[in-house]
C-alpha positions in Angstrom: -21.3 3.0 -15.2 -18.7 5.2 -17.3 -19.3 7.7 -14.6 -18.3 5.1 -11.8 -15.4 4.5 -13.7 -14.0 8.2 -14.1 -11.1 9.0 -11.9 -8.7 12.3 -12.1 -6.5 11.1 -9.4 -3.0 9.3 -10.2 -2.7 5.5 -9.6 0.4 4.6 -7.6 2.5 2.6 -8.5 5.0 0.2 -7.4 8.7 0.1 -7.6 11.1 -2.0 -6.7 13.7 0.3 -5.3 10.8 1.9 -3.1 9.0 -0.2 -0.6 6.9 3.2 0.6 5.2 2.8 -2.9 4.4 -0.7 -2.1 2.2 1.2 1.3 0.9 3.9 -1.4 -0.2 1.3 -3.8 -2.2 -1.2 -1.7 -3.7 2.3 0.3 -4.6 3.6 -3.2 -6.0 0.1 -4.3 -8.6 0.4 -1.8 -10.1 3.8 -2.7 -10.5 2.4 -6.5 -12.0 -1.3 -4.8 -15.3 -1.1 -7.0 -13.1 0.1 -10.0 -11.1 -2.0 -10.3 -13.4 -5.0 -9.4 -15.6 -3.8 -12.4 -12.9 -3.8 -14.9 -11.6 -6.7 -13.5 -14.9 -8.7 -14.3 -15.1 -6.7 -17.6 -12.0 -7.7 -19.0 -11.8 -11.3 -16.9 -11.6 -13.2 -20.1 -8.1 -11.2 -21.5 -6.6 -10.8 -18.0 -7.6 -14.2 -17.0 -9.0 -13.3 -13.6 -12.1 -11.9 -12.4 -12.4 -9.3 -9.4 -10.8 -10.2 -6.3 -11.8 -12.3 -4.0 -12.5 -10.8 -0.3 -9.6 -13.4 1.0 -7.4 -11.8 -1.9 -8.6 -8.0 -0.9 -7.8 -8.9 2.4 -3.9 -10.2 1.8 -3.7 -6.3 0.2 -5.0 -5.0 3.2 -2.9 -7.2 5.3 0.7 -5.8 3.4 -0.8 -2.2 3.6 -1.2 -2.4 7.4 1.9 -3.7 8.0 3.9 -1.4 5.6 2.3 1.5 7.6 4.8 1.7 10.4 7.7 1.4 7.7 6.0 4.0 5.9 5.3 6.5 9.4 9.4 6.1 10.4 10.2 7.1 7.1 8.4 10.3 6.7 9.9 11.0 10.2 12.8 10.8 8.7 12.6 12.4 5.6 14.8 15.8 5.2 11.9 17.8 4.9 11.0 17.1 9.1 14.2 18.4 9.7 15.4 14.9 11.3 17.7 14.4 14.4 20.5 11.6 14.7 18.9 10.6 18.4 15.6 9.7 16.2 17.7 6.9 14.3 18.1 4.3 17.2 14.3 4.8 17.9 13.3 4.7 14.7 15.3 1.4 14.3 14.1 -0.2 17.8 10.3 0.6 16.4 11.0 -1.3 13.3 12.6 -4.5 15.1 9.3 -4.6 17.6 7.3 -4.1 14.6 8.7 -7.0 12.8 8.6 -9.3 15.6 5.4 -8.2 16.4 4.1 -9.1 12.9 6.5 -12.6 12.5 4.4 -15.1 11.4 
């Protein structure tokens, strides 16, 4: 099981002044699913919860999927794609259609 439980990649993790890490987070949670379920139910007595629940794995997916078209204007905006101004007003109409889209 040790072996399982071996990982060399970084965890993300959140931050508040970052909602991109938020989409890196929940994307990364899945990848490490059996992981983190084990050590979940290993250490369920000190954390005071077992694994998650599908339901619960499913409200992570839920945030990562929305969070993807945040995430996908971003990096289309970021310096290193060499950005236009015209891909602002786009990039703003995407999000508002994306939002509505997803109003619950």
């Amino acid at each position: 099981m040790a072996a399982k439980l071996a990982s060399k990649e970084p965890t993300h993790q959140d931050s508040p002044t970052r909602w991109n890490s938020t989409h890196e987070m929940c994307a990364d949670t899945f990848g490490k699913r059996v992981i983190l379920d084990s050590i979940m139910d290993h250490y369920a007595a000190d954390i005071g919860h077992s694994a998650f629940l599908d339901l619960e794995w499913h409200a992570i997916d839920g945030v990562s999927t929305f969070l993807c078209v945040p995430h996908q204007v971003m990096e289309s905006l970021a310096a290193d794609h060499k950005p236009t101004f015209d891909l602002v007003p786009m990039s703003v109409s995407l999000l508002l259609k994306h939002c509505d889209d997803n109003e619950q």
